[in-house]
N, C-alpha and C positions, 0 to 999 in steps of 0.2 A: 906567684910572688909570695914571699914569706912575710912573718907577718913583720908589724910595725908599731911605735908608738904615736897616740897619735897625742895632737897639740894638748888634749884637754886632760892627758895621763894615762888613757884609757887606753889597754893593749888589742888588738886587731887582730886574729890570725890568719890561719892559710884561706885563701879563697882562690877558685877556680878563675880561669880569663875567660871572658864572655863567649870566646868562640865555642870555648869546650861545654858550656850550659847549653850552648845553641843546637848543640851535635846530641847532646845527651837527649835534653825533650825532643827531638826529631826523631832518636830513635825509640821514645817512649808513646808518640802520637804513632808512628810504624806501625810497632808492633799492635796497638791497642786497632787499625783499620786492619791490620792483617787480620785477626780475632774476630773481627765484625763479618770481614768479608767470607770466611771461613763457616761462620756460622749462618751466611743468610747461605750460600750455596749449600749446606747441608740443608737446611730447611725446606730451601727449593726441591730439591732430590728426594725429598721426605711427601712432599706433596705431589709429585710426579707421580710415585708411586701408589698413589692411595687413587680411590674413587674420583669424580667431579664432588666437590663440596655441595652442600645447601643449597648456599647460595646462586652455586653454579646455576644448578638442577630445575632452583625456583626459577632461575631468569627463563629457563628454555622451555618449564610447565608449560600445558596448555590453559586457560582461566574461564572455567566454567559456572554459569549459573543457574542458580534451581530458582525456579516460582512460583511458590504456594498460596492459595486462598487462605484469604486471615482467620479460617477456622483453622485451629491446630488442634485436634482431639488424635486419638489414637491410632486412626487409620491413615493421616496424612503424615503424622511423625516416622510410623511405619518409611513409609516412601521417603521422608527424608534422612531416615539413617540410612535404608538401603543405599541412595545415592550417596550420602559421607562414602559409604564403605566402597564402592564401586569408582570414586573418585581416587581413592586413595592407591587403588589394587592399579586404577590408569596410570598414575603418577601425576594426575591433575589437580588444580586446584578448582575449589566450588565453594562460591557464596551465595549465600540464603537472601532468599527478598520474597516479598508480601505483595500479592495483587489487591493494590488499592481498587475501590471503585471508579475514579476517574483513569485508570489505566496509565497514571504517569508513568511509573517506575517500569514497563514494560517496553513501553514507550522511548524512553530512554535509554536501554538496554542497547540499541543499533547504535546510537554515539559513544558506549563507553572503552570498545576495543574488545570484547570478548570476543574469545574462540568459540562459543557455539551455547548454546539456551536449553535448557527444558523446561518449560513449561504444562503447568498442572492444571487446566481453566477450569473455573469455579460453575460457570454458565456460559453455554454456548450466547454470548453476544458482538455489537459490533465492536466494541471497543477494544474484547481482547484479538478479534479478528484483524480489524486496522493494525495494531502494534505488529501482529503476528506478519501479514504480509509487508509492513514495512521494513522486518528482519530477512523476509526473503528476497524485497528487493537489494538489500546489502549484503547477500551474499553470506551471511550468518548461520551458519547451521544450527537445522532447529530439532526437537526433539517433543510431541507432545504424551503425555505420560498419564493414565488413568479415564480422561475424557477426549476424544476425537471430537476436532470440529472440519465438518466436509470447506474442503478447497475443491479450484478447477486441477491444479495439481496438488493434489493430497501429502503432507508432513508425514515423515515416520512416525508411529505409534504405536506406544507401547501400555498395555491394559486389558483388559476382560470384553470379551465379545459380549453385547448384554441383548441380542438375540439370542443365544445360546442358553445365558442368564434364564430370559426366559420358559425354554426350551426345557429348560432343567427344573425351573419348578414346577412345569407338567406333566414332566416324569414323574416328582419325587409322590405330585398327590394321584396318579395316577397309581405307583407302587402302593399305595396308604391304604386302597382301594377306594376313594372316592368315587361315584358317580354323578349325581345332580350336585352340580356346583354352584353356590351365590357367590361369587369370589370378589374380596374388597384388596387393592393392592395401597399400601400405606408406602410412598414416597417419603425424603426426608432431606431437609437442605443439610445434613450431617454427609450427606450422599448422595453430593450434587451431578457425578457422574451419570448416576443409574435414573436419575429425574432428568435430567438434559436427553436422554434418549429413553426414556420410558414409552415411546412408540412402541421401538424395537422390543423391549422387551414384553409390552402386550402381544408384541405381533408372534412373539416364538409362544408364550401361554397359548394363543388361540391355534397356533399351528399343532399342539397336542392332545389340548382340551376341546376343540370346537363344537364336539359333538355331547359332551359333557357339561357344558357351561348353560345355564336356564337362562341365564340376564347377560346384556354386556358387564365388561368386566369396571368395574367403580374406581375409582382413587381419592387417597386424600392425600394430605403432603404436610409431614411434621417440621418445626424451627428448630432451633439448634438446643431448645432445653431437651435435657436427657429424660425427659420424664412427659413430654408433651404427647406422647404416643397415648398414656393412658384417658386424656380428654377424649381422643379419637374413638378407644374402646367403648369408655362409657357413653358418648354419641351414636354409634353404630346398636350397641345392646339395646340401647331407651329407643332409638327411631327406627330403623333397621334390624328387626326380628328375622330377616326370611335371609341375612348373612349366614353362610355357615364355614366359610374359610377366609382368614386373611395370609396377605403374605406380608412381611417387614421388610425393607429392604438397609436395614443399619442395625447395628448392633444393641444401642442403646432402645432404639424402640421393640426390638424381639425383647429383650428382659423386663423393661417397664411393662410394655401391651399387655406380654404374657399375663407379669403377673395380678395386672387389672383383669383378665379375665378370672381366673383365680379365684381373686378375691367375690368375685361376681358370680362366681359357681357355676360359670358359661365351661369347663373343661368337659370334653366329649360333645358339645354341642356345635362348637365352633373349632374347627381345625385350624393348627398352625404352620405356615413355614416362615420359620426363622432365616436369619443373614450372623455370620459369624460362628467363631469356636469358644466364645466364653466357658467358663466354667458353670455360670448359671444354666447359658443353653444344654450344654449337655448333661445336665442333673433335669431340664423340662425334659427334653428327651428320651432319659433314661426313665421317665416315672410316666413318659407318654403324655404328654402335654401338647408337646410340639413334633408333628409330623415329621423332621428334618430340618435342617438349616445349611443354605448357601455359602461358602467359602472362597475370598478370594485373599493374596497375598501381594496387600501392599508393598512390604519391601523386599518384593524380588521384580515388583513393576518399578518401584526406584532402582532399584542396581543395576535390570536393563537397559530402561532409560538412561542414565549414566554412559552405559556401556557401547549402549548404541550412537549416542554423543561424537563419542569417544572417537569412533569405527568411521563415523562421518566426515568428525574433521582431520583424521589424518586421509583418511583415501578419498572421500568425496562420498562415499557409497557406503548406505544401510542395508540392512532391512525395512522394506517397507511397512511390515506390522508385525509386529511381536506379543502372540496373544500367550496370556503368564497365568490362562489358566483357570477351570472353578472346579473347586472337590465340593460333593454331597455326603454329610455327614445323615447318618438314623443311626436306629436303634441296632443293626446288623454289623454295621462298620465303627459303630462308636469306641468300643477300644482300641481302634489303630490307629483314630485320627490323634492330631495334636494341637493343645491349642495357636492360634495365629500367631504368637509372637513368637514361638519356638520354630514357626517353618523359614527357616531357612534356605539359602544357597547353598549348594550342594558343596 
């Protein structure tokens, strides 16, 4: 229609008929779902072609858990990077949890839907025992990692023979040329492993020493201050004259003990073997302080553990023990060892 005047003077012009506005935005909503739908089909075709997403990947992860005694010092972090890294290499995921004393969180571990457990026990007792078989009665695959505790069917595990342990430090004072031995062996809740089965490893000492050793073999057992080994020393020197070798079995007590003997003016009287690659031990070593010192590698007993996890809960089937291992450091081999936190996975 053209335009018009209208009643109140005011001129009007051309305006379109409603059908043709109706034709217009129809063809302007069109085109704009055309464009939509254009661009989600590219999008789709764009993700086809790529990987599984994250989120994919997350959903179909297997979701593993690590369980650590509430000391966290240097040798259990070990084991738990090792297992980050072993989680990661699985494509698994793994969250951290604390063996309380009452065993809740362990406990509750068979209700939460995990794919499978490692656990690290602090002390062989009942409570982590109970949790333990109530994962196997559900079916939960388990994995125990640095201490063995005996079942009627035994968990995979992964950690250091500590017969062997033993074994090994009756070599190392046998090489030292020791003969008549007082031997005092210093346990340590820093290294609840090698205390939990400190049988075995008297039993591997007497299987090399037996005929060397004048006294049975003694023990004391240090707490978690890093400095408590030297009470023990000064103990053993004030009451205890006819000692003439200790052995440490943690790291913090070989540095502390040592250097209370030291200071004591006990060096040459009293032989040492040490546990660990600190930088301290191997300057005792290199100046002859300390006979040797014991090595094992926590996190490649994490990453197996992980790994052997891993191997469980997709086939069903581990290995049943995965021993990760002890090097003997002295004075012969000391430039080729390295210290612990550099020994890695190959």
């Amino acid at each position: 229609m053209r335009g018009a005047i209208l009643a109140n003077g005011w001129y009007c012009g051309y305006t379109f008929p409603v059908k043709l506005q109706i034709k217009v935005a129809l063809i302007i909503t069109g085109t704009l779902a055309f464009c939509s739908f254009f661009m989600s089909v590219y999008l789709v075709s764009g993700l086809l072609k790529e990987p599984l997403s994250e989120s994919v990947m997350d959903a179909d992860a297997k979701h593993f858990a690590l369980f650590l005694p509430q000391n966290r010092n240097y040798y259990f972090t070990d084991i738990l990077n090792g297992a980050q890294k072993s989680a990661l290499d699985s494509g698994a995921a793994l969250s951290v949890h604390t063996l309380d004393s009452d065993g809740v969180a362990l406990r509750m571990a068979a209700y939460s839907g995990l794919d499978g457990v490692v656990v690290c026990p602090d002390l062989d007792d009942d409570i982590i025992f109970d949790s333990l078989m109530n994962l196997s009665r559900r079916r939960i695959p388990l994995v125990l990692v640095n201490h063995n505790i005996p079942a009627d069917q035994p968990w995979p595990f992964v950690g250091t023979n500590n017969f062997d342990y033993g074994k090994k430090v009756g070599n190392l004072l046998i090489n030292s040329g020791s003969s008549r031995i007082n031997l005092v062996v210093v346990y340590s809740d820093k290294s609840p492993a090698i205390y939990a089965e400190r049988e075995l490893v008297e039993m591997g000492i007497h299987s090399v020493l037996s005929n060397r050793l004048e006294s049975s073999i003694t023990s004391f057992r240090t707490d978690l201050n890093p400095r408590d080994a030297e009470k023990i020393v000064y103990q053993l020197v004030r009451f205890q004259g006819a000692v003439n070798t200790i052995v440490f079995t943690d790291l913090n007590d070989t540095i502390a003990g040592t250097q209370a003997l030291v200071d004591l003016n006990q060096v040459g009287r009293i032989q040492v073997v040490g546990f660990g690659n600190d930088p301290a031990i191997r300057h005792f070593i290199q100046k002859g302080i300390v006979a040797g010192s014991l090595v094992v590698n926590p996190y490649v007993m994490g990453y197996q553990a992980v790994n052997s996890l891993a191997q469980l809960a997709e086939s069903g089937y581990t290995s049943t023990s995965v021993d990760t291992g002890i090097d003997v450091i002295h004075a012969e081999n000391l430039s080729v060892s390295r210290p612990d936190r550099e020994r890695r996975m190959p």
